[in-house]
N, C-alpha and C positions, 0 to 999 in steps of 0.2 A: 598505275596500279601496283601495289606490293606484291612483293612472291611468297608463298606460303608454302609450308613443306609439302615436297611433294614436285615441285613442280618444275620444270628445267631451267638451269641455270641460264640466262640468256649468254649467248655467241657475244665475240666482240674483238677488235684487232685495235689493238692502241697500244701508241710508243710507250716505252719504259724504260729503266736505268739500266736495261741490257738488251735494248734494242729493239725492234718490233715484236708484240704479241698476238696471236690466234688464241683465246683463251683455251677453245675446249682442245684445241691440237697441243698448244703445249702441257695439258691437266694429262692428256693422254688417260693411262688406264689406272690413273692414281687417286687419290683421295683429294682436297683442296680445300684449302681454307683461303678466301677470300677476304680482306677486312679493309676499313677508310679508316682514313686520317682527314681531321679539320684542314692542316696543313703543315708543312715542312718548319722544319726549325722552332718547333715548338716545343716544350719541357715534357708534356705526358704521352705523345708521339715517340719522343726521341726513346723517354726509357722501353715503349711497348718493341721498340722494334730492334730494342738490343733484347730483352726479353727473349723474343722470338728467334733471335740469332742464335741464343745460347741452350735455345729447344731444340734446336735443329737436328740434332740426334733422335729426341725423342718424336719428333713429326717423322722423320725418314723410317722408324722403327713401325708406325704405325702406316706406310706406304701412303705419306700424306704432303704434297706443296703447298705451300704457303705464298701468297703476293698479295701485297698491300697497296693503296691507290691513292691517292693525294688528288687538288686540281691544279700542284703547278708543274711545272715543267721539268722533261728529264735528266736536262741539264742541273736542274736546282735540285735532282733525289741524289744523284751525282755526288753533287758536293755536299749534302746534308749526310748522305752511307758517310762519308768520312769522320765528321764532328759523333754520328754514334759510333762507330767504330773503336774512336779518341774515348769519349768519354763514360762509355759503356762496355768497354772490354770487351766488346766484340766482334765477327767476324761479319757482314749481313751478306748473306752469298744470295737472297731472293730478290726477288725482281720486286718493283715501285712502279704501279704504273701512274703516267701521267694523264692525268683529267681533264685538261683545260679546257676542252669542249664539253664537259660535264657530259658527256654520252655515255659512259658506263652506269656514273651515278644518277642519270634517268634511269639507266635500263632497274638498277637494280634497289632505288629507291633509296639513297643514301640522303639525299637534302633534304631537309623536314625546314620548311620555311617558317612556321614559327619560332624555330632554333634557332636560325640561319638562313638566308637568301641565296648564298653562294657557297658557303663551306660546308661538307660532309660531316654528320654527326657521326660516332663510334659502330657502322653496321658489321656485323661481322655474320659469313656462310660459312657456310660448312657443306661440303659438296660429295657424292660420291662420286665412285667411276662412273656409273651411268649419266653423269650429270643431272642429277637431282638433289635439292635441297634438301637437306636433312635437319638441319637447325637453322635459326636467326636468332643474333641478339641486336640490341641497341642499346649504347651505353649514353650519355650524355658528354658533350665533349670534354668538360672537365672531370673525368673520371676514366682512370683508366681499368683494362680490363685483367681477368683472370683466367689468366691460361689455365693453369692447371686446371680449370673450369673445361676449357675446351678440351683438350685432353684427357678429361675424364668424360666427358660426352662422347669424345669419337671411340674412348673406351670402350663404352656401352652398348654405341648403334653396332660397332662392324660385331659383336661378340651378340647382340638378340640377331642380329641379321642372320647369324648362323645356326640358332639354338633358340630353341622355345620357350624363352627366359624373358624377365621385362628386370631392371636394375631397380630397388630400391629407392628411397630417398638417401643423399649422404653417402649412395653406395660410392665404393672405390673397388678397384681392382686386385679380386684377391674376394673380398666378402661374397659372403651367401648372396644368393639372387633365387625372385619369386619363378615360378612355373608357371606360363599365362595358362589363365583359365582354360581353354579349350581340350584338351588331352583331358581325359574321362574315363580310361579303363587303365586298370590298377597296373594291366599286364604291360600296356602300353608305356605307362611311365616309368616303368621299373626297367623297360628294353633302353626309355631314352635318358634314363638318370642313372647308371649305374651304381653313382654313389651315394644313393638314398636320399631321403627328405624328409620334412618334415609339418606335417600337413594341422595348421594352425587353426584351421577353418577348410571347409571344402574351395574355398575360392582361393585360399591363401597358403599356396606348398612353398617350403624354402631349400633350396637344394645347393651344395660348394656350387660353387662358378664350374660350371663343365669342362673348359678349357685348359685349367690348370691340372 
Protein backbone atom coordinates (compact mmCIF):
# COMPACT_ATOMS: atom_id res chain seq x y z
CA UNK A 1 0.00 0.00 0.00
CA UNK A 2 1.33 3.64 -0.67
CA UNK A 3 1.85 6.17 2.15
CA UNK A 4 -0.16 9.27 2.01
CA UNK A 5 0.46 12.37 3.98
CA UNK A 6 -0.14 12.08 7.06
CA UNK A 7 0.97 9.01 7.79
CA UNK A 8 4.31 7.53 9.42
CA UNK A 9 7.17 7.27 7.86
CA UNK A 10 7.86 3.38 8.17
CA UNK A 11 11.21 2.20 10.63
CA UNK A 12 14.01 0.58 8.76
CA UNK A 13 17.90 -0.40 9.42
CA UNK A 14 19.79 -0.94 6.25
CA UNK A 15 23.53 -0.66 5.23
CA UNK A 16 24.57 2.40 3.59
CA UNK A 17 27.75 4.30 2.22
CA UNK A 18 28.32 5.14 5.85
CA UNK A 19 27.50 2.36 7.49
CA UNK A 20 24.49 0.89 9.16
CA UNK A 21 21.18 3.01 9.43
CA UNK A 22 18.16 3.18 12.08
CA UNK A 23 16.13 5.51 9.79
CA UNK A 24 13.93 7.28 12.53
CA UNK A 25 17.16 7.27 15.26
CA UNK A 26 19.37 8.80 12.76
CA UNK A 27 16.27 11.56 11.30
CA UNK A 28 16.37 12.23 15.16
CA UNK A 29 14.54 15.67 15.75
CA UNK A 30 15.11 16.86 12.19
CA UNK A 31 13.35 17.25 9.14
CA UNK A 32 14.12 14.52 6.13
CA UNK A 33 14.05 14.08 2.87
CA UNK A 34 14.13 10.65 1.73
CA UNK A 35 14.45 10.08 -2.14
CA UNK A 36 15.39 6.70 -4.78
CA UNK A 37 17.42 6.30 -7.42
CA UNK A 38 16.75 3.68 -10.52
CA UNK A 39 20.36 2.97 -9.96
CA UNK A 40 24.18 3.90 -9.54
CA UNK A 41 26.16 5.09 -12.26
CA UNK A 42 23.67 6.60 -14.09
CA UNK A 43 23.76 10.26 -15.83
CA UNK A 44 20.32 11.86 -14.14
CA UNK A 45 21.11 10.23 -10.67
CA UNK A 46 24.51 11.35 -10.79
CA UNK A 47 23.75 15.10 -11.43
CA UNK A 48 20.59 15.00 -8.71
CA UNK A 49 22.91 13.84 -6.14
CA UNK A 50 25.65 16.48 -6.74
CA UNK A 51 22.64 18.77 -6.92
CA UNK A 52 21.84 17.90 -3.52
CA UNK A 53 25.45 18.04 -2.22
CA UNK A 54 25.68 21.55 -3.17
CA UNK A 55 22.11 22.29 -1.12
CA UNK A 56 23.58 21.19 1.55
CA UNK A 57 23.66 24.44 3.17
CA UNK A 58 20.36 25.33 2.25
CA UNK A 59 18.71 21.78 3.77
CA UNK A 60 20.99 22.35 7.11
CA UNK A 61 19.33 25.97 7.12
CA UNK A 62 16.02 24.55 6.89
CA UNK A 63 16.92 21.66 9.91
CA UNK A 64 16.43 19.19 7.27
CA UNK A 65 18.67 15.54 6.19
CA UNK A 66 18.67 14.14 3.26
CA UNK A 67 19.51 10.29 2.16
CA UNK A 68 19.07 8.76 -0.85
CA UNK A 69 18.52 4.85 -1.59
CA UNK A 70 19.57 2.99 -4.65
CA UNK A 71 19.05 -1.23 -4.87
CA UNK A 72 22.76 -1.79 -5.21
CA UNK A 73 25.23 -2.18 -2.90
CA UNK A 74 27.30 -0.06 -0.42
CA UNK A 75 30.27 -0.76 -1.67
CA UNK A 76 29.04 0.28 -5.30
CA UNK A 77 27.56 4.03 -3.60
CA UNK A 78 31.12 4.12 -2.37
CA UNK A 79 32.71 4.32 -5.47
CA UNK A 80 29.85 5.94 -7.47
CA UNK A 81 30.11 9.33 -4.25
CA UNK A 82 33.55 9.59 -6.02
CA UNK A 83 32.72 9.73 -10.03
CA UNK A 84 29.90 12.56 -8.49
CA UNK A 85 32.25 14.11 -6.48
CA UNK A 86 34.82 14.14 -9.78
CA UNK A 87 32.33 15.08 -12.03
CA UNK A 88 30.01 17.41 -10.17
CA UNK A 89 31.91 19.48 -8.20
CA UNK A 90 30.92 18.30 -5.20
CA UNK A 91 31.22 17.31 -1.76
CA UNK A 92 28.23 14.33 -1.05
CA UNK A 93 28.60 14.20 2.86
CA UNK A 94 24.69 12.16 2.95
CA UNK A 95 24.34 8.79 3.26
CA UNK A 96 22.98 6.19 0.03
CA UNK A 97 21.46 3.61 1.39
CA UNK A 98 21.61 0.12 -0.08
CA UNK A 99 18.43 -1.70 -1.36
CA UNK A 100 19.29 -4.93 -2.54
CA UNK A 101 16.70 -6.64 -0.43
CA UNK A 102 14.30 -4.10 -1.90
CA UNK A 103 12.75 -3.78 1.79
CA UNK A 104 12.87 -0.24 2.10
CA UNK A 105 11.33 0.20 -1.42
CA UNK A 106 8.38 -2.31 -0.32
CA UNK A 107 7.98 -0.49 2.72
CA UNK A 108 7.85 2.83 0.95
CA UNK A 109 6.37 2.09 -2.39
CA UNK A 110 9.27 2.97 -4.71
CA UNK A 111 8.82 0.06 -7.64
CA UNK A 112 5.97 0.65 -9.79
CA UNK A 113 6.10 -2.59 -11.93
CA UNK A 114 4.72 -1.21 -14.85
CA UNK A 115 7.91 0.99 -14.95
CA UNK A 116 10.19 -1.41 -13.73
CA UNK A 117 10.17 -4.95 -11.91
CA UNK A 118 13.24 -4.16 -10.04
CA UNK A 119 14.55 -0.65 -10.19
CA UNK A 120 13.01 2.35 -8.10
CA UNK A 121 11.32 5.02 -9.98
CA UNK A 122 12.08 8.82 -8.80
CA UNK A 123 10.00 8.73 -5.16
CA UNK A 124 10.86 11.43 -3.19
CA UNK A 125 9.46 12.21 1.22
CA UNK A 126 9.67 14.64 2.70
CA UNK A 127 9.43 14.00 6.44
CA UNK A 128 9.03 15.83 9.65
CA UNK A 129 10.32 15.45 13.04
CA UNK A 130 7.41 13.68 14.11
CA UNK A 131 7.98 11.31 11.46
CA UNK A 132 5.22 12.01 9.25
CA UNK A 133 4.91 12.45 5.68
CA UNK A 134 4.32 15.61 4.50
CA UNK A 135 4.72 15.48 0.86
CA UNK A 136 5.35 12.68 -2.02
CA UNK A 137 6.42 13.08 -5.56
CA UNK A 138 7.20 10.74 -8.30
CA UNK A 139 9.04 11.50 -11.08
CA UNK A 140 9.60 9.09 -13.87
CA UNK A 141 12.99 7.67 -14.13
CA UNK A 142 14.12 9.49 -16.98
CA UNK A 143 13.53 12.84 -15.56
CA UNK A 144 15.21 14.38 -13.08
CA UNK A 145 13.92 16.46 -10.20
CA UNK A 146 13.49 20.01 -8.95
CA UNK A 147 14.78 21.01 -5.80
CA UNK A 148 14.33 24.13 -5.58
CA UNK A 149 10.81 22.69 -5.80
CA UNK A 150 11.45 20.76 -2.67
CA UNK A 151 12.83 23.53 -0.85
CA UNK A 152 10.25 25.59 -1.58
CA UNK A 153 7.67 23.14 -0.26
CA UNK A 154 9.48 22.45 3.01
CA UNK A 155 9.47 26.48 2.82
CA UNK A 156 5.96 26.47 3.10
CA UNK A 157 4.95 23.34 5.50
CA UNK A 158 7.40 24.41 8.53
CA UNK A 159 6.14 28.30 7.99
CA UNK A 160 1.78 27.19 7.84
CA UNK A 161 2.83 24.77 10.68
CA UNK A 162 3.48 27.73 12.61
CA UNK A 163 0.95 30.52 11.35
CA UNK A 164 -2.34 30.50 10.08
CA UNK A 165 -1.39 30.98 6.61
CA UNK A 166 -1.86 28.43 3.61
CA UNK A 167 1.12 29.54 0.57
CA UNK A 168 -0.26 30.60 -2.74
CA UNK A 169 0.26 29.02 -6.00
CA UNK A 170 4.13 30.07 -7.49
CA UNK A 171 4.46 31.42 -3.91
CA UNK A 172 8.26 31.63 -2.81
CA UNK A 173 9.51 32.92 0.23
CA UNK A 174 9.32 36.37 0.92
CA UNK A 175 5.58 36.93 -1.05
CA UNK A 176 2.27 37.57 0.41
CA UNK A 177 0.53 34.37 1.72
CA UNK A 178 -3.41 33.75 2.10
CA UNK A 179 -4.97 33.69 5.82
CA UNK A 180 -6.98 30.21 6.03
CA UNK A 181 -10.31 30.70 6.26
CA UNK A 182 -11.18 29.92 9.68
CA UNK A 183 -10.16 33.28 11.94
CA UNK A 184 -13.56 35.39 11.65
CA UNK A 185 -13.41 38.15 14.00
CA UNK A 186 -11.80 41.26 12.69
CA UNK A 187 -10.08 41.70 16.26
CA UNK A 188 -8.84 38.48 16.15
CA UNK A 189 -6.91 38.90 12.86
CA UNK A 190 -5.56 42.10 13.58
CA UNK A 191 -3.82 40.44 17.10
CA UNK A 192 -2.46 37.71 14.58
CA UNK A 193 -1.40 39.71 11.54
CA UNK A 194 -0.05 42.76 12.81
CA UNK A 195 1.07 43.76 9.50
CA UNK A 196 -2.31 44.16 7.86
CA UNK A 197 -4.03 42.51 5.00
CA UNK A 198 -5.76 42.55 2.64
CA UNK A 199 -9.12 41.02 2.22
CA UNK A 200 -10.06 40.29 -1.56
CA UNK A 201 -13.12 38.28 -0.94
CA UNK A 202 -14.20 37.31 2.71
CA UNK A 203 -12.50 33.82 1.91
CA UNK A 204 -9.60 35.35 0.50
CA UNK A 205 -7.10 37.75 2.99
CA UNK A 206 -3.56 38.22 1.79
CA UNK A 207 -1.18 39.22 4.39
CA UNK A 208 3.42 39.67 4.09
CA UNK A 209 4.61 36.32 5.24
CA UNK A 210 4.50 36.80 9.07
CA UNK A 211 7.89 35.48 9.65
CA UNK A 212 9.82 37.96 8.01
Amino acid sequence: MSLRLGDTAPDFEQDSSIGRIRFHDWLGDSWGVLFSHPADFTPVCTTELGLTAKLASEFERHNVKTVTLSVDSAQSHVEWIRDINETQSANVGFPIIADGDRKVSQLYDMIHPNASDTFTVRSLFVIDPKKKVRLTITYPASTGRNFDEVLRVIDSLQLTDHYQVATPGNWKHGDDVAIVPSPKDEDVIRRKFPKGYRALRPYLRMTPQPDR
